[in-house]
C-alpha positions in Angstrom: 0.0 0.0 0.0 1.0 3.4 -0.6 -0.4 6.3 1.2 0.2 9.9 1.0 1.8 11.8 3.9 0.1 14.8 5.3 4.2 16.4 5.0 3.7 16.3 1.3 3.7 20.3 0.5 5.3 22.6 -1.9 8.1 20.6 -3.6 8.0 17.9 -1.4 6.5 14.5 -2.2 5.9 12.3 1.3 4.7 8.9 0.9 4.6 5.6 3.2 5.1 2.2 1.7 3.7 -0.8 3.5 2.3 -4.4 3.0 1.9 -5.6 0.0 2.4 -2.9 -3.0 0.8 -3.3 -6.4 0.4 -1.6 -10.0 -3.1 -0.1 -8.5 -0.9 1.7 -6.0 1.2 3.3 -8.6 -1.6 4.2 -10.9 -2.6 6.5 -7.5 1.2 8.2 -6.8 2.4 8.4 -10.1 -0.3 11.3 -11.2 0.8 13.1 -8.2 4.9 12.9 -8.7 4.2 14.2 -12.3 1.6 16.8 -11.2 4.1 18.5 -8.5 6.9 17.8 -11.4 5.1 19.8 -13.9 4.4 22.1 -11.2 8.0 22.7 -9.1 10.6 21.6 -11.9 12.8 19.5 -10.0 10.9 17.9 -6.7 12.1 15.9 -3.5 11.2 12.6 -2.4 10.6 11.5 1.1 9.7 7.3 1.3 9.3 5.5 4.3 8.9 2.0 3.8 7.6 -0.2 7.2 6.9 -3.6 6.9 7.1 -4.3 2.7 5.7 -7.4 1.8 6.4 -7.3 -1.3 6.0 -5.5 -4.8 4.5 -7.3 -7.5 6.0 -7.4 -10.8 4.1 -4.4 -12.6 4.2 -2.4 -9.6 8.1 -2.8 -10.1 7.7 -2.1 -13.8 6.2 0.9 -13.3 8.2 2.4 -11.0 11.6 1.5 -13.1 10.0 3.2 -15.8 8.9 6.3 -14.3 12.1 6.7 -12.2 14.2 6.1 -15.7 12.2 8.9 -17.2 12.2 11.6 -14.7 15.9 11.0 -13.4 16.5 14.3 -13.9 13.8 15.8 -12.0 14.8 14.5 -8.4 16.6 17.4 -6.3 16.7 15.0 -3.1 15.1 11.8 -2.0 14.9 10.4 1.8 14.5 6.7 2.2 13.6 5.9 5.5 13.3 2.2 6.6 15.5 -0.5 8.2 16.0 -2.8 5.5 19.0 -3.5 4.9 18.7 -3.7 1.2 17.9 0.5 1.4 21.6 1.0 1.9 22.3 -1.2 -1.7 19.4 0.7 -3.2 20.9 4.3 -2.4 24.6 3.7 -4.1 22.8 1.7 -7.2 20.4 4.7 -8.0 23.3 7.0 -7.7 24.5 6.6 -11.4 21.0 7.3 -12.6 20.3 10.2 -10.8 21.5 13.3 -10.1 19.3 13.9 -7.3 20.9 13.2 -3.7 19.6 10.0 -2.5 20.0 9.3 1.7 19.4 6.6 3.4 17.7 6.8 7.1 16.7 4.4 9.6 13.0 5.0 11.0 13.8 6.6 14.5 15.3 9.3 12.3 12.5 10.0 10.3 12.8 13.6 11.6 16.0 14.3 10.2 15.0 12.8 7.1 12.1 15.4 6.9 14.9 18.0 8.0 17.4 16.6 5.2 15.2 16.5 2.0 13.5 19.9 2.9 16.4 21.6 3.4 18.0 24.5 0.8 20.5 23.5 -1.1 23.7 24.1 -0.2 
């Protein structure tokens, strides 16, 4: 499931990823990352993702293919979780990116707000 956060404002896209995630849940938060896009230029991305069951294969798809089309128009993106595999996934986007991708653990879900809402330097 994906669920919009209430921090979502201005550039800023907040979501929560949980349970089991599907192409349904893209066809929701796609629209809304190309609306503020369209809107802001270049956006950030804060994702917390608690308990991830699992994606299913088109929800995958659709997410590869949205994130290969609008690499450019990151400025920042927050991953917040403790799965391991969020480390991996922050140095493998990094080639096909320029945003700044950080990885944080979920008791520092503050300073991940703080991080990908802050100027840039």
């Amino acid at each position: 499931m994906l669920q919009l956060l209430e921090e979502s404002k201005g550039d800023l896209v907040a979501f929560r990823i949980s349970g089991h995630v599907d192409k349904n849940d893209y066809d929701v938060m796609l629209p809304v990352l190309k609306e503020k896009i369209k809107q802001y230029g270049k956006i950030n991305v804060y994702a917390e993702m608690q308990e991830v069951e699992d994606f299913t294969l088109k929800a995958l798809w659709e997410d590869l293919k949205f994130d290969f089309r609008h690499a450019g128009d990151f400025k920042k993106a927050a991953l917040v979780g403790e799965q391991k595999w969020l480390d991996w996934l922050t140095i493998a986007a990094s080639p096909f990116t320029s945003a700044k991708v950080k990885h944080f653990t979920l008791d520092q879900r503050q300073q991940a707000l703080d991080w990908v809402q802050s100027p840039e330097l």
